[in-house]
Structures are given as structure tokens and as C-alpha cells.
C-alpha positions in Angstrom: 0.0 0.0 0.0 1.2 3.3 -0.8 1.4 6.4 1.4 -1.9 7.9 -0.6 -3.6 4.8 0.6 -2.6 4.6 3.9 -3.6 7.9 4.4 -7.1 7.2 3.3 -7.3 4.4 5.3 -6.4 6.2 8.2 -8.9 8.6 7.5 -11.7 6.0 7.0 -10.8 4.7 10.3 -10.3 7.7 12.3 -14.0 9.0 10.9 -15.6 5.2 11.6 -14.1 5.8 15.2 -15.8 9.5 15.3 -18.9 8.7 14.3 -19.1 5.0 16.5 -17.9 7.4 19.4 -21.4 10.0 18.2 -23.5 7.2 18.4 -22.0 5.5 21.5 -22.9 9.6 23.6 -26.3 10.0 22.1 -27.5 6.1 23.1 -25.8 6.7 26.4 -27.1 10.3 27.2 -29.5 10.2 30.4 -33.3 11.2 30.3 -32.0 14.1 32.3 -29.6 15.2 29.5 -32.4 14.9 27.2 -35.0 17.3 28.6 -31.9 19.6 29.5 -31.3 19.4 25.5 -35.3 20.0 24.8 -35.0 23.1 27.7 -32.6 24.8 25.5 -35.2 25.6 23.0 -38.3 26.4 25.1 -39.0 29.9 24.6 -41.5 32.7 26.2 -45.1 31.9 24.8 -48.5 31.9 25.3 -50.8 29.6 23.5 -54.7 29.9 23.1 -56.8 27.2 22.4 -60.7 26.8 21.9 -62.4 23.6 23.6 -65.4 22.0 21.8 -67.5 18.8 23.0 -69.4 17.0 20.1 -68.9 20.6 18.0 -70.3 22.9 20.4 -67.4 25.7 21.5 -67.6 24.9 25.6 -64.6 26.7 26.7 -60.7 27.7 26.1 -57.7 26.9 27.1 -53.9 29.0 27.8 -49.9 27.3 27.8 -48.0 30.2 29.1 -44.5 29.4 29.5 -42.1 32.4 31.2 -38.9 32.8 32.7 -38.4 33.6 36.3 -35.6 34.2 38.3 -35.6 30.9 39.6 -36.4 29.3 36.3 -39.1 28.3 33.9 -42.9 28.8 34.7 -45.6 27.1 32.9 -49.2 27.3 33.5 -51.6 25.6 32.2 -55.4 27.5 32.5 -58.6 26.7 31.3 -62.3 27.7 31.9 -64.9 25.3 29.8 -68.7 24.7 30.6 -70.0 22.3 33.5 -73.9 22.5 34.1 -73.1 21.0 37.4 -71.2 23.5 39.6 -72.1 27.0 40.3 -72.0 29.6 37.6 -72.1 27.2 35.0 -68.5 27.4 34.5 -65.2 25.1 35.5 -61.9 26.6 36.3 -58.5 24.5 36.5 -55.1 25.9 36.9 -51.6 24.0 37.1 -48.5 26.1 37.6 -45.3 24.9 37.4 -42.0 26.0 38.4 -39.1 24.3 37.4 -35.2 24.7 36.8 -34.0 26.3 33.4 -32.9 22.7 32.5 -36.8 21.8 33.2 -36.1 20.1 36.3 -39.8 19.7 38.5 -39.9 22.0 41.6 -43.0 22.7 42.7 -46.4 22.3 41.0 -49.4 24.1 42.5 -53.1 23.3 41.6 -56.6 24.9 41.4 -59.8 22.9 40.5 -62.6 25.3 41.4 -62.3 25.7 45.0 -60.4 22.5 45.5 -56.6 23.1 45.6 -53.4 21.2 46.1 -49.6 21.7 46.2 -46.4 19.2 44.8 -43.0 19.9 45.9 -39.8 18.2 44.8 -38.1 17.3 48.5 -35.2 15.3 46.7 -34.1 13.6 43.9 -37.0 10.8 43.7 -39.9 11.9 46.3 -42.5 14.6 45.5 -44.0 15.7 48.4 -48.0 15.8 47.9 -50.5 18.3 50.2 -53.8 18.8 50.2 -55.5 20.9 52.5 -58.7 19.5 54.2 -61.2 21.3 56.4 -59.6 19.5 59.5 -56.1 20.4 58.3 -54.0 19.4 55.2 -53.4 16.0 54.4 -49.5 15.2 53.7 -48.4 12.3 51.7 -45.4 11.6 49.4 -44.9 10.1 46.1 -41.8 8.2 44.6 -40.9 9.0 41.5 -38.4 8.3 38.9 -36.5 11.2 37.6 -36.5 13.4 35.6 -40.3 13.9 36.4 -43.0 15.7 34.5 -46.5 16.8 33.9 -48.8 15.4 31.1 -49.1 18.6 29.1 -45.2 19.4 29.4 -44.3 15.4 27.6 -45.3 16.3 23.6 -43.3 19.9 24.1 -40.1 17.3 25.6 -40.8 15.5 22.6 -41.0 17.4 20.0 -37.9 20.0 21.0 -35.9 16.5 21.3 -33.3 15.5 18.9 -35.1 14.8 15.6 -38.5 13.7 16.3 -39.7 10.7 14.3 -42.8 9.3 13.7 -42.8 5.2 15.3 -40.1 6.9 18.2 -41.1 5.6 21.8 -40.6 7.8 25.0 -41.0 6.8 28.6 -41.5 9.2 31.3 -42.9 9.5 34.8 -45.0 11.8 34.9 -47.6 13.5 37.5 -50.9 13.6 36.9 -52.4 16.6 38.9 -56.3 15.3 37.6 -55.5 12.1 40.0 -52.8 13.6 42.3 -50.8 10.3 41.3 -47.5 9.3 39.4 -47.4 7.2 36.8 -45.0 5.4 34.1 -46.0 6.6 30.8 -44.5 6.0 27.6 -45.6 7.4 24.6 -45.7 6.9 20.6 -45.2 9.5 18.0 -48.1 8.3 15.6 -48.3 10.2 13.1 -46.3 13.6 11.4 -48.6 16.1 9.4 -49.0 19.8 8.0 -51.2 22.0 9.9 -52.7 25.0 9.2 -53.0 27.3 12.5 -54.8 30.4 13.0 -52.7 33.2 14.1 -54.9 36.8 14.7 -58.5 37.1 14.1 -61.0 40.2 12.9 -64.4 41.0 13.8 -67.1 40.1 11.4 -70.1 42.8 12.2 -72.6 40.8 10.2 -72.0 37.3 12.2 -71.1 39.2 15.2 -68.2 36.9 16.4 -64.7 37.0 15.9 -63.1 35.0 12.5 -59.3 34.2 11.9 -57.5 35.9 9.0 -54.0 34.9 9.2 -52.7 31.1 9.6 -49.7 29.5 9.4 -48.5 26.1 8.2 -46.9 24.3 10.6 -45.0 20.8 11.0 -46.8 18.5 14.0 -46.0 15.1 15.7 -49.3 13.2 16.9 -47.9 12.4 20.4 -50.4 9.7 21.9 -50.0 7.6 25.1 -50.0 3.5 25.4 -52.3 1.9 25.9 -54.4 4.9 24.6 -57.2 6.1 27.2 -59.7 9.1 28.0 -57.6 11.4 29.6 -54.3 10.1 29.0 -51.5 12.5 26.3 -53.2 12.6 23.1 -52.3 15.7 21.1 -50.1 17.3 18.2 -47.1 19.3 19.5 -45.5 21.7 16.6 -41.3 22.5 16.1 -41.8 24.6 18.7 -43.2 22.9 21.7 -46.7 24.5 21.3 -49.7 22.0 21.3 -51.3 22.7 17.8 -54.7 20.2 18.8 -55.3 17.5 21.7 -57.7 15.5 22.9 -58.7 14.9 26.8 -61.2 15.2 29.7 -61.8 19.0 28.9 -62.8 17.9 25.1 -61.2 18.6 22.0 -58.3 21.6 22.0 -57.2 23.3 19.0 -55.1 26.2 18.8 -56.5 29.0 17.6 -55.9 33.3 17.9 -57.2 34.4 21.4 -60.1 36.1 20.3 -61.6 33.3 18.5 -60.8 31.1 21.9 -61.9 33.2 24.8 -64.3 36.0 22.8 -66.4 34.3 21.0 -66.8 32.0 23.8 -67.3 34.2 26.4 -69.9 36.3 24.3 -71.9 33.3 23.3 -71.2 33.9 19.4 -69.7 30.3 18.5 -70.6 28.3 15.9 -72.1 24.8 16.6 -72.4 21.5 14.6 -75.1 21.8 12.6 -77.9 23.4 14.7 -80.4 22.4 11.9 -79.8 19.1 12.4 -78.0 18.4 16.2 -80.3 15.4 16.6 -79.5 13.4 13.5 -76.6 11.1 13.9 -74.7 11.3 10.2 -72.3 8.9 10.6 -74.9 6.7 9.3 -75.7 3.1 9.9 -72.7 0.2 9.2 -74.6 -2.1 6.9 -73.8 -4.7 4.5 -77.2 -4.2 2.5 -79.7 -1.4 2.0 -83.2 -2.1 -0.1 -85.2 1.4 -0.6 -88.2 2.2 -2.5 -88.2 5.3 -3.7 -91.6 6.5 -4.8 -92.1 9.5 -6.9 -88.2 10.0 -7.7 -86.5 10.2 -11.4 -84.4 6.9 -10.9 -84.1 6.8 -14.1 -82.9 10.3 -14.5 -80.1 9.9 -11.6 -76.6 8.4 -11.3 -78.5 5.9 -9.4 -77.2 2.9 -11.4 -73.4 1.4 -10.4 -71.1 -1.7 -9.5 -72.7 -1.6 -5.9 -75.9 -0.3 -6.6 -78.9 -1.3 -8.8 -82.0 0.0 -9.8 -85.1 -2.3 -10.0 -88.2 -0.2 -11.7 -88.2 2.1 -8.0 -86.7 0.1 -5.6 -82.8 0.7 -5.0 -80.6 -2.1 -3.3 -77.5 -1.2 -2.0 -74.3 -3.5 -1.2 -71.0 -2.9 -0.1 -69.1 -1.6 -2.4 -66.1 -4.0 -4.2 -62.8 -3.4 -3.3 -59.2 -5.0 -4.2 -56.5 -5.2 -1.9 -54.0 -3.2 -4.9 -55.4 -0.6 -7.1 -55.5 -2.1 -10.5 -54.5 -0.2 -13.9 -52.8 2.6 -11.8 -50.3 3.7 -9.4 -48.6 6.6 -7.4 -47.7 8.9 -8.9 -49.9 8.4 -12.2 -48.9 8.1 -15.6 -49.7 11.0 -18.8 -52.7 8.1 -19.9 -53.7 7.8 -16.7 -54.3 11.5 -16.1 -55.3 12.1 -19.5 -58.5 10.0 -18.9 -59.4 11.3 -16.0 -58.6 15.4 -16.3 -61.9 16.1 -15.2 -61.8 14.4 -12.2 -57.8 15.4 -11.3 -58.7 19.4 -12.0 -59.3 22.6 -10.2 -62.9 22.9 -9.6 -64.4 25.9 -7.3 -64.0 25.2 -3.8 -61.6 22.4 -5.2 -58.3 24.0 -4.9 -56.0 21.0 -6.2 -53.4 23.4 -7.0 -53.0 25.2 -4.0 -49.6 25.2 -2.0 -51.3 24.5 1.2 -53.1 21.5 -0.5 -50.4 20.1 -2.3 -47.7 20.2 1.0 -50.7 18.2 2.9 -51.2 16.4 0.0 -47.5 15.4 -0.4 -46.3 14.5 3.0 -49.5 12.5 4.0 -49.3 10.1 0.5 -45.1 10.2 1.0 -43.7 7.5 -1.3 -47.1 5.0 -0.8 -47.7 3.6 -4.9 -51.2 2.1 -4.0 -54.1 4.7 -4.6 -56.6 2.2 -2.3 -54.0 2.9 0.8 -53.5 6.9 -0.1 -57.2 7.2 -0.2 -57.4 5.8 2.9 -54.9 7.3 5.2 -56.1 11.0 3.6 -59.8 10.0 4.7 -58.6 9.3 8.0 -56.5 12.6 8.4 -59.5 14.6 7.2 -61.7 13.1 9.8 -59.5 13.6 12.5 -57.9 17.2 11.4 -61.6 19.1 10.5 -63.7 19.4 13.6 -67.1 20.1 12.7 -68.3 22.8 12.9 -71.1 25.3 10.9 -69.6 28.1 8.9 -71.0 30.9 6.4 -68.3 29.9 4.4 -68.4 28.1 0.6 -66.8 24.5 1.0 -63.8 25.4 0.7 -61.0 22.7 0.8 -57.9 25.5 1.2 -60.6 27.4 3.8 -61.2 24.2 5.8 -56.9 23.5 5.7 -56.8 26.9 7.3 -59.5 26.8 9.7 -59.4 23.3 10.9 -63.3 23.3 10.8 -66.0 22.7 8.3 -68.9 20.6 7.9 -69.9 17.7 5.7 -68.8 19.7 2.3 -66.0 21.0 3.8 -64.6 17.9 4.3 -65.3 16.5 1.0 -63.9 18.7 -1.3 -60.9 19.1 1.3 -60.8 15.0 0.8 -61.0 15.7 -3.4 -58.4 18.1 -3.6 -55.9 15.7 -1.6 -56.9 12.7 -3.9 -56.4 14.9 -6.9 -53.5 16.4 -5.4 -52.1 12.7 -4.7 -53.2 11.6 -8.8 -56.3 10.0 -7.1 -59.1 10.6 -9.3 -62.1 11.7 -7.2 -65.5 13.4 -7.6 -68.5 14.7 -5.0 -71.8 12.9 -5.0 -74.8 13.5 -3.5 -77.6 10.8 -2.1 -79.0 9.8 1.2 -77.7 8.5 4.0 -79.2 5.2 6.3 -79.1 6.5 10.0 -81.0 5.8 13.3 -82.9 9.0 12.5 -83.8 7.4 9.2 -82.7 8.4 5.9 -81.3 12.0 5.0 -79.9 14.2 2.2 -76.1 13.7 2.5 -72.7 14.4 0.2 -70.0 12.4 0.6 -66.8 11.7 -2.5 -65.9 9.2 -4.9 -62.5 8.0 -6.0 -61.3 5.2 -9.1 -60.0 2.6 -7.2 -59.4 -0.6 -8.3 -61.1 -0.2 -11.6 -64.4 1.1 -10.5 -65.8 4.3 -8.5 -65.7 3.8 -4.9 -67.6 5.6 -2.2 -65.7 7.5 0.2 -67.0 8.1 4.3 -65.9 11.6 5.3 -67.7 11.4 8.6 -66.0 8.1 10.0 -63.0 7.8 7.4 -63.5 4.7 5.5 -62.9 3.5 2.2 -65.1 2.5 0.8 -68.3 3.7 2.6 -70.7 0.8 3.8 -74.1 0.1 2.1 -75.6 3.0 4.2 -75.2 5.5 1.3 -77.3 5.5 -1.0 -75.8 7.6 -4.4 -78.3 9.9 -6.5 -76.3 11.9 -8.2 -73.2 13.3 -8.9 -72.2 17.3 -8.0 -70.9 19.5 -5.6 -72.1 19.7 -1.8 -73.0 23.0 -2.9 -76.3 21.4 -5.0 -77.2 19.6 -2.0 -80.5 22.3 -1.3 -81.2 20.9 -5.1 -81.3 17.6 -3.8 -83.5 18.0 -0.9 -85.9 19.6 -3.0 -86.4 16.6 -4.9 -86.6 14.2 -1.9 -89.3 16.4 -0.4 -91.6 15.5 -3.2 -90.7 11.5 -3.0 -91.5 9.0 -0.2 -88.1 7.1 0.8 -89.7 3.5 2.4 -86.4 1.0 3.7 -87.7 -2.4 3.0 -84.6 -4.3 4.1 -81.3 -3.5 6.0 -78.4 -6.1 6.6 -76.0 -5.2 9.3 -72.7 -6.8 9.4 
């Protein structure tokens, strides 16, 4: 070997030794170095978040983190609706004062009038009172370090080294809802683009407050295992702020304060579809559905396809067919494919394909997946759980709903279409009935080619393909839906047979 060699060889090995020496100090560094590391980046912030039960704005919620003298404090405030206490009105506060390095302290809280203190007395004990009306009841907790509180874990997380979606973190943690310690350990499930509301304007003629700026942010779904009600279930952004969560209170998403606390506290929020609060449109799970459907144009409606046939005027309904691999296409499409179906990969109104909020969402949910059947899928799913409902003025807007978070039924769909398209998916709106416990009503819902046929979509529950509940009459925008209830109120809808699974 020559001396060029040698040299190389010396540099090979002197880098293998570096980088085996990198790996050795990050598998090696303590949970305590790691939350020092995330502490680095917390910064000064206050967070507002709206709270909603079944769609109806109940409350809000506040993350402030500041610095002290001492430290960090974080508090943690929120006020929602309880029927049950005085005033009509729940309070909870948790204030906590750690080290800069986001070592516990002390952790004092405030539910209503019932209140309770945690100190830190050493390295693993956590000293617990609670004042009674006879005196204060003391007891201590073990613990082992570093400790922390449920809704300080997903901003640990996600100011960590490089979080990754599948990564597993284990922490004790101290729950001030039960006043107890436990081991939990937590998944990042999912990574996604959000679209957060930043500052708000009034709007004189709803008389409430409405966003008008958002950002685009990057979030890790942080959920704890086994998942339960009232356990960490939230998305955290880069920087540490919760962007949604789920959890006793109800359902948090961040928002600009006025559209939290002001349009709460002045009774202007939107709900979920006052018209229509009692009807469940999730619609039955059936197998089969059998209507006759007097005095309705059958034979002048997209009533006819793979799954559903027309008999004279009686409509049966099946599951739709379904292969486990798309056939004839895959991701991303070729020229033929999306030569055939330009119609149904375009920009429509309220079906902004081409927008670059769309097309980032778009892009990191499908990532490098080939099969349409599983992109369809997985985007269903994000939809449902990303768009709270929630009635708005607004046209169904797919880019609106991407910046609000909310929408209703329409909202959702062509959000859902302009991801498909987005993704090469061919996809379309439709409008029909839908099979519920209330019986049938008007509904839209979306189509997409999948496997060599047009399959029905569920927006409300996130399947693909819907279940024999939905009944297809024509093909449009959620827009025409008025046009479609029109028409039903001049024809009797009779179910003759229903199949369950």
C-alpha cells in the first residue's frame, strides 16, 4: 500500500471511530440530558386554544411558558362549561416552576375551589398536600427522575433530537387530575402539516370573531399506550406549542385568542349543525340497503353502479367492491392515466388541487405510498381527524377548511378531493341519502377510481369504501345539496330491508 492509501485508510478509520464514538454519547445520554437538550429551546409563549364537546365551543384553554428568576414557569389554564357547579363554569389551573434545564420544583393546583400543592423534596420523592377542612393532608410520592406533567411530555418531545414518527418515549409523569405518578411511555403516531390560525378580525354581520391569518406548521401526533380518555393525546409543533389535543376537557385546537376566549365568552360560536343536532350522520354500518323510492326520477339519476342497482323504484345497496392493490394505476400516475381522467384530477371551485397548502398536505401524507386504495385511505382518515365540525357561512372550501381546521360535511369533502387529486387520485362529490337511526337523509359524501371502478368514500367516519348506508343519487358539488332535498321532499323514501354486518 502506498502512502496515498494509507492515508485514506487512516482517515476511513479515524471517521468510523468518530462517528461510533457520536452514536456511543447519544445512546448513552441520560433522560435528564435529554430534557436539558429540549429546555434549550423552550422559549417565552402563550398559547390559546378553543375547547369543543361534540362541536359545540364549551370553553378555552392557555400554555403560558415564562422565565423567572428561579427558572421556567408554565401554567396551564382553562375555563370550559360544567352545568353541574355553580355559575355554570369550570376553572383548572396548574402552575409549574421548574429549573431552566426543566427540572420539577413545585407544582401548584386549582380545581374550582379545590386546591393542592407538589414539591420536589429530593431527587425521587415529591411531596403531595392537600388541605382538608380538618387540616391538610401530607403524603409523598416516589418517582423516577426526571419527572414531568402530562401537558409538558409532547413539548419534551418534540424540541428533542429529531422527532420521528414510530419513536417511543417513557417518562414518569404527575398527573395533577388524580394527584398520582405514573410510568408513561408514549408513541409519535403520526407527522402532518397544519394549518394554524394566528390573529382574528371581527365580522359585524356574524357578530363573532373570525381568523384571518394562519400559518403552516410541522406536527407530531404524540399519543400515550395503551391509549385512554384522559391520557396525552395531542399534536405538538417544532416549537413545543400544542397545535390540537384531545382529553377530559374535550377537544383543543389552537387558535388566535379572540376566536378562543371571545367568542366563547360572548356566546357567538358556531355549533355543529344546529339544523340538524339530533341526526346522527355517521350513518348506519350495513352490509345491505333495499329502498323504495316513490315518486323519484331513478331513471334520470346516477343511481345505477357496480354496488348499486335499480329495480323499476326500488334501489338495493351493497358494499361496495374493493381489491386489496389498485389495478390499472399507481402513485404517482402516468400522462394516460391522467389524461382519462382530467376532469376528475382538475381545479374545480371550492376544489383547490393546485393550492400550495393543498399540495404540502397532500404530499407528506401520500409520501412514497404507490397504492391509490391505501392513499385514499390514510387521507380519509387525516380529514376526519384534522376538521372538527363545525357550521360556517363559508363556501366549502377545501384551502378554507386547511386553514380553519373546521367545516362541515362539504368542507370535508372537497378538502378529501383536492388531496386525492392532489395525490393523482381521481375523485368526484356525490350527492344521495344516507341510512341513519334517524332514518334516511340528504347527505354528500366523494368518490374516488380505485381498483377499476368508482368507490364511495365516508368523510364522517374515514373509510374507504363507505358501507351500504349510502345511498348515491347523483353526482355534483355539496353546494347542490338544497337541489337535492328539493327533490326528496316530493318523494316517499320507504327502507324495506337492511343487513348489518
Amino acid at each position: 500500500m502506498n502512502g496515498r492509501g494509507l492515508l485514506a485508510v487512516t482517515v476511513l478509520a479515524a471517521w468510523g471511530i468518530g462517528l461510533g464514538a457520536l452514536a456511543q454519547r447519544e445512546l448513552s445520554r441520560s433522560d435528564v440530558e435529554r430534557l436539558a437538550e429540549a429546555a434549550i429551546r423552550v422559549s417565552p409563549v402563550t398559547g390559546y386554544s378553543l375547547v369543543e364537546r361534540n362541536g359545540r365551543h364549551v370553553g378555552f384553554t392557555s400554555i403560558t411558558t415564562d422565565t423567572v428568576p428561579a427558572g421556567l414557569q408554565i401554567t396551564d389554564y382553562a375555563v370550559t362549561n360544567d352545568s353541574t357547579l355553580p355559575g355554570g363554569r369550570r376553572v383548572e389551573q396548574v402552575v409549574v416552576q421548574a429549573s431552566r434545564s426543566l427540572v420539577l420544583r413545585h407544582i401548584a393546583m386549582r380545581d374550582g375551589d379545590v386546591t393542592a400543592t407538589a414539591t420536589v423534596i429530593d431527587d425521587s420523592v415529591l411531596r403531595l398536600v392537600r388541605p382538608t377542612a380538618t387540616g391538610a393532608d401530607t403524603s409523598r410520592l416516589t418517582f423516577r427522575p426526571p419527572l414531568l406533567v402530562p401537558f409538558l411530555v409532547p413539548t419534551v418531545i418534540a424540541l428533542g433530537a429529531s422527532p420521528s414518527v414510530g419513536d417511543r418515549h417513557t417518562w414518569d409523569v404527575f398527573d395533577p387530575a388524580t394527584l398520582s405518578v405514573r410510568r408513561a411511555t408514549t408513541r409519535i403516531r403520526a407527522e402532518s402539516s397544519w394549518v394554524v390560525v394566528d390573529s382574528a378580525a371581527w365580522d359585524a354581520g356574524a357578530r363573532r370573531w373570525r381568523g384571518v391569518h394562519a400559518d403552516t406548521v410541522t406536527a407530531w401526533h404524540i399519543v400515550e399506550e395503551p391509549a385512554q380518555p384522559g391520557r396525552i393525546d395531542g399534536w405538538v409543533d417544532e416549537t413545543g406549542q400544542m397545535v390540537a389535543s384531545r382529553g377530559a376537557r374535550g377537544d383543543g385546537r389552537r387558535t388566535a385568542y379572540e376566536v378562543a376566549f371571545e367568542n366563547w365568552r360572548s356566546g357567538a360560536s358556531a355549533t355543529a349543525e344546529p339544523a340538524a343536532a339530533t341526526v346522527d350522520r355517521r350513518g348506519l354500518p350495513l352490509r345491505r340497503l333495499v329502498v323504495l323510492a316513490r315518486g323519484l326520477p331513478l331513471d334520470r339519476l346516477k343511481a345505477t353502479n357496480d354496488w348499486q342497482q335499480v329495480a323499476g323504484d326500488t334501489v338495493t345497496v351493497a358494499d361496495a367492491p374493493v381489491r386489496a392493490k389498485a389495478s390499472g394505476y399507481w402513485l404517482p400516475p402516468q400522462r394516460d392515466h391522467r389524461a382519462r381522467f382530467a376532469r376528475e384530477l382538475q381545479v374545480e371551485p371550492f376544489i383547490e388541487v393546485e393550492a400550495p397548502v393543498v399540495v404540502a398536505v397532500a404530499k407528506q401524507l401520500r409520501a412514497r405510498e404507490p397504492d391509490p386504495l391505501t392513499t385514499a385511505r390514510v387521507l380519509a382518515r387525516w380529514v376526519v381527524d384534522s376538521i372538527a365540525s363545525d357550521v360556517t357561512p363559508t363556501p366549502p372550501s377545501a384551502a378554507a377548511a386547511l386553514r380553519s381546521r373546521a367545516g362541515q360535511a362539504g368542507h370535508r369533502v372537497n378538502l378529501w378531493i383536492a388531496l386525492a387529486r392532489a395525490s393523482g387520485i381521481p375523485a368526484r362529490p356525490v350527492l344521495g341519502v344516507l341510512a341513519t337511526q334517524d332514518g334516511l337523509v340528504p347527505h354528500a359524501w366523494a368518490e374516488a377510481w380505485l381498483g377499476g371502478t368508482w368507490i364511495p368514500v365516508d368523510l364522517q367516519r374515514g373509510v374507504v369504501p363507505a358501507d351500504a348506508s349510502h345511498l348515491r343519487l347523483q353526482l355534483g358539488s355539496p353546494t347542490l345539496l338544497p337541489d337535492i332535498e328539493r327533490v326528496l321532499s316530493r318523494a316517499t323514501l320507504t327502507v324495506l330491508d337492511r343487513e348489518q354486518p
